[in-house]
C-alpha positions as a LaTeX table, in Angstrom:
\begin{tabular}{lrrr}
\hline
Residue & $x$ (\AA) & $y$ (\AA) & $z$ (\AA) \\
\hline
Unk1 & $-13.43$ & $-9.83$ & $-1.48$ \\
Unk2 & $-9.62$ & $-9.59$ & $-3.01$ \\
Unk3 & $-8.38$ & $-6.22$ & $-3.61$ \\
Unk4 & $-5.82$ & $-4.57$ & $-5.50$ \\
Unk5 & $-4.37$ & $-0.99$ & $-3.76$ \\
Unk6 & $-2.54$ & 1.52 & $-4.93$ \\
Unk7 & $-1.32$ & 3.43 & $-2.00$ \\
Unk8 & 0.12 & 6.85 & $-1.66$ \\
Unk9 & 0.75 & 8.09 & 1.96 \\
Unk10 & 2.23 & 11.07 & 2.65 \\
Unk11 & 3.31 & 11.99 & 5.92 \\
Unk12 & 3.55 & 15.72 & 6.83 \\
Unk13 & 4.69 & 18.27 & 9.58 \\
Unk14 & 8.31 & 16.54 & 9.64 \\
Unk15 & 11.44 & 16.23 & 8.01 \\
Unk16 & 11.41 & 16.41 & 3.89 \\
Unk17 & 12.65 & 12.79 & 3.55 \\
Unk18 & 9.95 & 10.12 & 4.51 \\
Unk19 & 11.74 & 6.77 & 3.96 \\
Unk20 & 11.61 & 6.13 & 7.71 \\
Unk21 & 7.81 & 6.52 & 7.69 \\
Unk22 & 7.41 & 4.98 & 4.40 \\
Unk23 & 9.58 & 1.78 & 5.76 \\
Unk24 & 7.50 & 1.54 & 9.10 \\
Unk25 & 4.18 & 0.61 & 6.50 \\
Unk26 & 6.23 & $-1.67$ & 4.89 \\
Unk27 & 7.19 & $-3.72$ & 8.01 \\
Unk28 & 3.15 & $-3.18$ & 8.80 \\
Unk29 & 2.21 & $-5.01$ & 5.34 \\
Unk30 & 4.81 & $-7.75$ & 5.64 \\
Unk31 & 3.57 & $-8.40$ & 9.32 \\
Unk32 & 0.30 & $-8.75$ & 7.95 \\
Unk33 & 1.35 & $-11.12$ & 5.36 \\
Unk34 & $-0.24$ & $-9.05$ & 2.43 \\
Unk35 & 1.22 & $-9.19$ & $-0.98$ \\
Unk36 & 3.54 & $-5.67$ & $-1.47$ \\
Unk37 & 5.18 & $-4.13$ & $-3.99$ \\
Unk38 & 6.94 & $-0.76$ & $-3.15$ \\
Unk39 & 7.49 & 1.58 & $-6.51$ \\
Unk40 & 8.89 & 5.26 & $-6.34$ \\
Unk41 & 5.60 & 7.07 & $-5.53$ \\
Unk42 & 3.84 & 4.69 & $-3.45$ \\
Unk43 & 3.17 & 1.09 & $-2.73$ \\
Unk44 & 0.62 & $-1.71$ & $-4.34$ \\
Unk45 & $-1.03$ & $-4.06$ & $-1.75$ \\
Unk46 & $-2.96$ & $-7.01$ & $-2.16$ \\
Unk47 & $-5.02$ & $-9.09$ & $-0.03$ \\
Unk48 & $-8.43$ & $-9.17$ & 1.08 \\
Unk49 & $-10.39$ & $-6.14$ & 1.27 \\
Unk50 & $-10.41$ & $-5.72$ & 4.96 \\
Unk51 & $-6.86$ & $-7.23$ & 5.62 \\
Unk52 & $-5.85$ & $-4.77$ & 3.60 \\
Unk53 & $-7.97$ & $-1.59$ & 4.70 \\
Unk54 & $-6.72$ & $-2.32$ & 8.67 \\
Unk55 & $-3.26$ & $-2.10$ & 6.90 \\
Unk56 & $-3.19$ & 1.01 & 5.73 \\
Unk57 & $-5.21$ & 2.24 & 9.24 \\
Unk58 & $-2.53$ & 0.47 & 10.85 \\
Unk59 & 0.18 & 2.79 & 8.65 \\
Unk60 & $-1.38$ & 5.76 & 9.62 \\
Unk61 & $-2.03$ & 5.25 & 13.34 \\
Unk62 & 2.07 & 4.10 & 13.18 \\
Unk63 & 3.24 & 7.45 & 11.16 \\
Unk64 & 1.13 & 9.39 & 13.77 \\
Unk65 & 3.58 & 7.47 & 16.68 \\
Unk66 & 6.60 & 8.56 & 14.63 \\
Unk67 & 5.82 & 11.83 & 15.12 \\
Unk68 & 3.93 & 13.32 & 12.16 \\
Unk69 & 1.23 & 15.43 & 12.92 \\
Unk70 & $-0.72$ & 14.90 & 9.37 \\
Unk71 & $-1.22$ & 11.95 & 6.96 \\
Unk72 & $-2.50$ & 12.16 & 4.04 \\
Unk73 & $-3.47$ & 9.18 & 1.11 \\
Unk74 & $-4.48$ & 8.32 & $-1.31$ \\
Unk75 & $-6.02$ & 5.38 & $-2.64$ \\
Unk76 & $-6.74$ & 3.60 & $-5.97$ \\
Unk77 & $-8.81$ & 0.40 & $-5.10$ \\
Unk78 & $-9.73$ & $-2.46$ & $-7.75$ \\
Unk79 & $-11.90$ & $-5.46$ & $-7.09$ \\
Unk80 & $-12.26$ & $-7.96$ & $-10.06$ \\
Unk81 & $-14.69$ & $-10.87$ & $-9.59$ \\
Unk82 & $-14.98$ & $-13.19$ & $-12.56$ \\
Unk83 & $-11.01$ & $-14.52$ & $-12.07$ \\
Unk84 & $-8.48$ & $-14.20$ & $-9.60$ \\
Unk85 & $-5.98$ & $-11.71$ & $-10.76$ \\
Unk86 & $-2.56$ & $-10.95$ & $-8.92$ \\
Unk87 & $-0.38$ & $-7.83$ & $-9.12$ \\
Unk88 & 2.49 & $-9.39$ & $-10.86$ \\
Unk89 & $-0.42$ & $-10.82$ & $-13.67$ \\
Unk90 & $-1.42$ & $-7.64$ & $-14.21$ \\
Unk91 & 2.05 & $-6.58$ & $-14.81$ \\
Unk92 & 3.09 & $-9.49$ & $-16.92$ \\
Unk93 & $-0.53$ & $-8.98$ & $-18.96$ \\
Unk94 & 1.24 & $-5.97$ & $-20.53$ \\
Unk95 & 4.72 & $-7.11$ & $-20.47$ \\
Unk96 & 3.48 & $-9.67$ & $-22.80$ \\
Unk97 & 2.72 & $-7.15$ & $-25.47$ \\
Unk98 & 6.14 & $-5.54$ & $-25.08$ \\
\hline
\end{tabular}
């Protein structure tokens, strides 16, 4: 099943900026070929549902080797099964109205 994620991870128990951290689950997305779009409080991932799910496992297990001692996320998951429905047309659906 396709999925639509709105990620927020937050690493703690380090330094105040996390762009290091945040760039690490970027790398992790792109490896795994997943759709990504990072915005200013989080990211928005795409793919199928477990593709993306070992994803964001795989972000945490990597913050946890940089050196943070707590992760915390938070999710907003959307499935949608009568059409196929990316990111960007869910963006442009609105953009349309503008």
């Amino acid at each position: 099943m396709r999925v639509h994620v709105d990620l927020c991870l937050i690493p703690m128990g380090g330094d105040v900026s996390v762009s290091a951290e945040i760039a690490a689950c970027q790398q992790i997305f792109q490896r795994a070929g997943l759709s990504h779009q990072l915005h200013a409080f989080g990211t928005n991932i795409e793919g199928e549902w477990d593709e993306v799910m070992a994803a964001v496992k795989a972000c945490h297990q990597q913050v946890h080797q940089l050196g943070r001692v707590r992760v915390t996320s938070t999710l907003k998951v959307g499935t949608r099964i009568d059409r196929e429905q990316s990111l960007s047309d869910k963006v442009a659906s609105v953009t349309a109205r503008l």
